[in-house]
N, C-alpha and C positions, 0 to 999 in steps of 0.2 A: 504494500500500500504506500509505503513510503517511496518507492521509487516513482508510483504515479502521480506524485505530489510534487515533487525535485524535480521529473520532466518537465511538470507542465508552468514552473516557474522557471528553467533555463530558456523555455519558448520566446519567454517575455522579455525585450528590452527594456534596460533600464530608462528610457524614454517611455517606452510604453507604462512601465509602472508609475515614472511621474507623472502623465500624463492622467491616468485613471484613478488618482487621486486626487487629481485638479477637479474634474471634470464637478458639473455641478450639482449639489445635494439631490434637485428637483431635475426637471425638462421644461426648456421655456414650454409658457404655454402659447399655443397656436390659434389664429383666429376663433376655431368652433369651440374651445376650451374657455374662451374667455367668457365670462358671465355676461348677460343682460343687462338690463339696466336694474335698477333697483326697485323690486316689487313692491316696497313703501312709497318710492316716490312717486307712482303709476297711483296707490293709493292716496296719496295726497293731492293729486291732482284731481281726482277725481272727486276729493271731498268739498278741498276747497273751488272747483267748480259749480257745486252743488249749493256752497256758503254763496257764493254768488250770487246765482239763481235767486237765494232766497230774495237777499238784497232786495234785486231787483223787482222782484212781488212785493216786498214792502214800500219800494218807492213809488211804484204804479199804485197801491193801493191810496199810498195816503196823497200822491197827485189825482186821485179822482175824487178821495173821501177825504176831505184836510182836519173832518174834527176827528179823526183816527191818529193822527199824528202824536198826538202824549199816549195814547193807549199804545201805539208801536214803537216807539223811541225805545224804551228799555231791549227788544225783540232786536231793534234794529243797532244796537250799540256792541250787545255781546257778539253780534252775527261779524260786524265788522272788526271785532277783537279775534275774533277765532277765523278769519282771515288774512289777518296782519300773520300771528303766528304761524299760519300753513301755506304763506307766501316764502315764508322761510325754511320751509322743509322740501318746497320744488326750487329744483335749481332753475336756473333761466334759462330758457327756452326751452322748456319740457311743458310748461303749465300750457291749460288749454286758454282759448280767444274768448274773451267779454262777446263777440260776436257770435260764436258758435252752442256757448252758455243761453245764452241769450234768445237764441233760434229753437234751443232742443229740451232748456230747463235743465233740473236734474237729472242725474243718471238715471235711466231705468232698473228696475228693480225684478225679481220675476213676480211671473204674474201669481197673484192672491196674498200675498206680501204688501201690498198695496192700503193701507187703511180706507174702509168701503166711504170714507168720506173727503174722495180724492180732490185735488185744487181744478179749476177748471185751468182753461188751456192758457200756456204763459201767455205775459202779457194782455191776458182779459181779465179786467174787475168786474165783475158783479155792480148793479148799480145798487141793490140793495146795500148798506153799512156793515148789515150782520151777516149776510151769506159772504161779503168780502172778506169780513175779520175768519170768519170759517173758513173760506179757502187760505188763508195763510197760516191756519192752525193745521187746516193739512198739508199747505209744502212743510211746514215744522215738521211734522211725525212723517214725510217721505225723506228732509235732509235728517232727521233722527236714523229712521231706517237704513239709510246709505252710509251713515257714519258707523250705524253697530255691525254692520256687514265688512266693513273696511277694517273696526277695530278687531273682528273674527278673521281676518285673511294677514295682520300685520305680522313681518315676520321681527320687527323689533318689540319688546315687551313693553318699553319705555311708549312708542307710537302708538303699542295697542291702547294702554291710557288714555293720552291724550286723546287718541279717537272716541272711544267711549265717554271720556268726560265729554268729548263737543257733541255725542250723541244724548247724552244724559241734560244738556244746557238745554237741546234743540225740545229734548219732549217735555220738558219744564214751560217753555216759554209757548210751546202747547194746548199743554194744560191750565197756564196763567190765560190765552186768550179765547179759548172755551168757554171759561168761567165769568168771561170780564162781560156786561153786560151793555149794549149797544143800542139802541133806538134805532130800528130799520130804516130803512128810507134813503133819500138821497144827499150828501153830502152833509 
């Protein structure tokens, strides 16, 4: 056994020995080896699109209905804080277009997931007061929905949080405007 041992290091120059102990720990990696992008940041993009979205139903709402404006302001402050910080978790030029938000609302969800008291279609208010405050209580519980499903797919534990808590703010400010009582009508 020993002699097949001593052959097969005589084989070897001693260039070749220094050379195969150079050589590197690892194998670069090659294009197809290299990861993706960052399946957080695909979820952050898609949350704070959603925070968006909402935005923008609070603004249309209280440009159509303006004594709504103190009842949404609180709705409309944390939405715009939990944008600021999930601006900072997409890197720039990954986030999607205030245009395309805009066009398509939030992300869809699958179907029956959907709370049966769904927002009507972006960009339309209601001229009723109280069916408008109700369609912004349900994009709240559809941007709730998109957030708990984001904070369920995050592969950071730290992002899972954060998702959940902006899930946990959205069905709070839900359930504050469910409760909040409004005089139907117009404006």
């Amino acid at each position: 056994m020993l002699g097949v041992v001593g052959t097969t290091t005589l084989a070897c120059s001693p260039y070749e020995l220094q050379t195969q102990q150079r050589r590197p720990a690892r194998p670069t990696p090659s294009a197809a080896q290299v990861p993706a992008a960052d399946p957080d940041v695909e979820l952050a993009t898609t949350v704070v699109a959603a925070e968006r979205a909402l935005l923008e139903r609070i603004e249309a709402t209280v440009g159509r209905h303006p004594r709504l404006e103190r009842v949404l302001a609180p709705a409309r402050e944390v939405h715009e804080e939990h944008v600021t910080l999930l601006e900072d978790a997409v890197p720039e030029g990954a986030d999607s277009s205030d245009e395309e938000t805009a066009a398509t609302g939030p992300p869809s969800v699958e179907p029956g997931s959907v709370p049966a008291d769904e927002p009507t279609e972006p960009g339309r208010v209601p001229q009723d007061r109280a069916r408008a405050l109700r369609d912004v209580a349900a994009a709240e519980d559809a941007l709730a929905l998109t957030a708990k499903q984001a904070a369920f797919a995050a592969e950071s534990g730290a992002f899972a949080r954060v998702l959940a808590s902006l899930a946990a703010a959205a069905a709070q400010q839900s359930a504050v405007l469910r409760t909040t009582r409004v005089w139907g009508g117009r404006r």
